[in-house]
N, C-alpha and C positions, 0 to 999 in steps of 0.2 A: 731513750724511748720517749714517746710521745708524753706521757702520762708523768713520769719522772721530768721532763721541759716543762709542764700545765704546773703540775707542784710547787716548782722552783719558782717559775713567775708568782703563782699564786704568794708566795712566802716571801717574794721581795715588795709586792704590793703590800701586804702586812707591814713588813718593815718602815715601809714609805709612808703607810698611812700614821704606824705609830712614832716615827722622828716628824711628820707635820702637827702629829697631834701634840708632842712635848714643845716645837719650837712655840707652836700659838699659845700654846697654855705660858708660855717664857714669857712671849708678845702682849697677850693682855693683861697679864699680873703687871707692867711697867705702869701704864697709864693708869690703872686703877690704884695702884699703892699711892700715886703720886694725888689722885683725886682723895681718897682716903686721909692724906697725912696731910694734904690742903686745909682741909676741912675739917680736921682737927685741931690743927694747931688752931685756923682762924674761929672755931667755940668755945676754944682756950683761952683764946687773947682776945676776946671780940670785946671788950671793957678795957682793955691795953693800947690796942691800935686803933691811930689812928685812918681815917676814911682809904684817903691813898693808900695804905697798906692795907686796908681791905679790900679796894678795888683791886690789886696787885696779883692778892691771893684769890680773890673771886675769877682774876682773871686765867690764873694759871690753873684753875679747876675747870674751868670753860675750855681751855685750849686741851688741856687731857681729856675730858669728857668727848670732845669732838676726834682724838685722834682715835681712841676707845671706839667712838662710833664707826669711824671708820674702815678699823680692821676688822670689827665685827660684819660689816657688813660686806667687806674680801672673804671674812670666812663663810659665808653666806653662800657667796658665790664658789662653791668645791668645782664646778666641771671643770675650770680652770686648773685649779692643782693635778685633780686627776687625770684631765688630758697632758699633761706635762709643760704645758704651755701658759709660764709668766708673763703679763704683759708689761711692759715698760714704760713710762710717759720721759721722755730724754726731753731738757730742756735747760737753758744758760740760765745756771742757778749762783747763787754766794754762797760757796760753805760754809763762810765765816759765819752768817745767818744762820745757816741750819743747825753747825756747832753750836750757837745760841739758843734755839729755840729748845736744842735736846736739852741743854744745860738747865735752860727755864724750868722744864719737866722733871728732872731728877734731882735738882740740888737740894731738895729737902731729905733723898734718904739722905747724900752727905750730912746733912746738919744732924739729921737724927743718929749717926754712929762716932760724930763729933771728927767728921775728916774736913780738911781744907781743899778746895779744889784750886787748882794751879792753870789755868785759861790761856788760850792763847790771847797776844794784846788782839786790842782792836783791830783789823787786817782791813777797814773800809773798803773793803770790795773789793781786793787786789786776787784773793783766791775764788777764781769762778771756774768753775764745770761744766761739761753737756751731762747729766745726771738727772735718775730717777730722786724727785728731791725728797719724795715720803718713805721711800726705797733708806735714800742713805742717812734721811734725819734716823730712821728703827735702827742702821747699823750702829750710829754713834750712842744712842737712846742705849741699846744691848752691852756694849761695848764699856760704856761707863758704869753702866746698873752693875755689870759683873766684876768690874775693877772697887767698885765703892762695897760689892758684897764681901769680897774676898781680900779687902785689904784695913788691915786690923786698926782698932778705934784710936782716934786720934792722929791717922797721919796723914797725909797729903794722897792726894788722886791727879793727874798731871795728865790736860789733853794739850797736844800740839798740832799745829796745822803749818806746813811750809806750804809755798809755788816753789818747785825749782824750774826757774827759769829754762835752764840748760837742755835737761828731758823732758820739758812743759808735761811735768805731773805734777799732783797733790800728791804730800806728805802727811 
């Protein structure tokens, strides 16, 4: 019946609205923890470190504060979610950068639960992508925050990045 179809949408629009309402609330807790535990450690140790490592951490609260800004301001924009229509920006990116940059953002929960992170080496540019690059910098961001949540204090977190040549993908 009509009325029992209207329900059924009605109820998976609920659904949708409350799984984007859990991933964002995922999505902003990253950069904000990271701006948080920035900025604590650096009023901890602001009579310890030296300038360079203040610029370091000033900077890595600057680069979270700006990514912070800018989800905030995707969720801003809802007609997009709710028309169902992501938009993409595809462009030849490094991942070996982006892997970096997320690394840059997160490694202080690692230090705070006393885990090692295990990095790929340096890849100078050899792993590149047509990729959304703010798109897959949040996967790797997500990716690690939940491996550094759920893996118990004191042991290793391991991100790797292959090219296989042969099927020209990323690993």
């Amino acid at each position: 019946t009509p009325i029992k179809k209207a329900r059924e949408a009605a109820e998976q629009a609920n659904r949708m609205k409350s799984e984007f309402l859990a991933n964002m609330s995922h999505e902003l807790r990253t950069p904000m923890h990271a701006i948080m535990s920035f900025s604590r450690h650096g009023m901890e140790r602001i009579d310890r470190w030296d300038k360079d490592r203040q610029v370091e951490n000033l900077n890595r609260i600057n680069v979270s504060g700006h990514r912070l800004s800018g989800m905030l301001n995707e969720l801003l924009d809802l007609t997009k979610t709710e028309a169902g229509s992501a938009e993409y920006d595809f462009k030849h990116a490094d991942v070996g950068a982006i892997i970096n940059a997320a690394v840059g953002e997160i490694e202080i929960l690692a230090r705070n639960k006393k885990l090692s992170l295990d990095l790929p080496e340096k890849m100078n540019g050899a792993a590149k992508a047509e990729c959304d690059r703010g798109k897959i910098h949040q996967v790797v961001v997500n990716l690690m925050s939940n491996a550094i949540k759920f893996t118990p204090e004191g042991k290793q977190v391991s991100v790797d990045c292959r090219h296989d040549v042969d099927e020209e993908t990323l690993c």
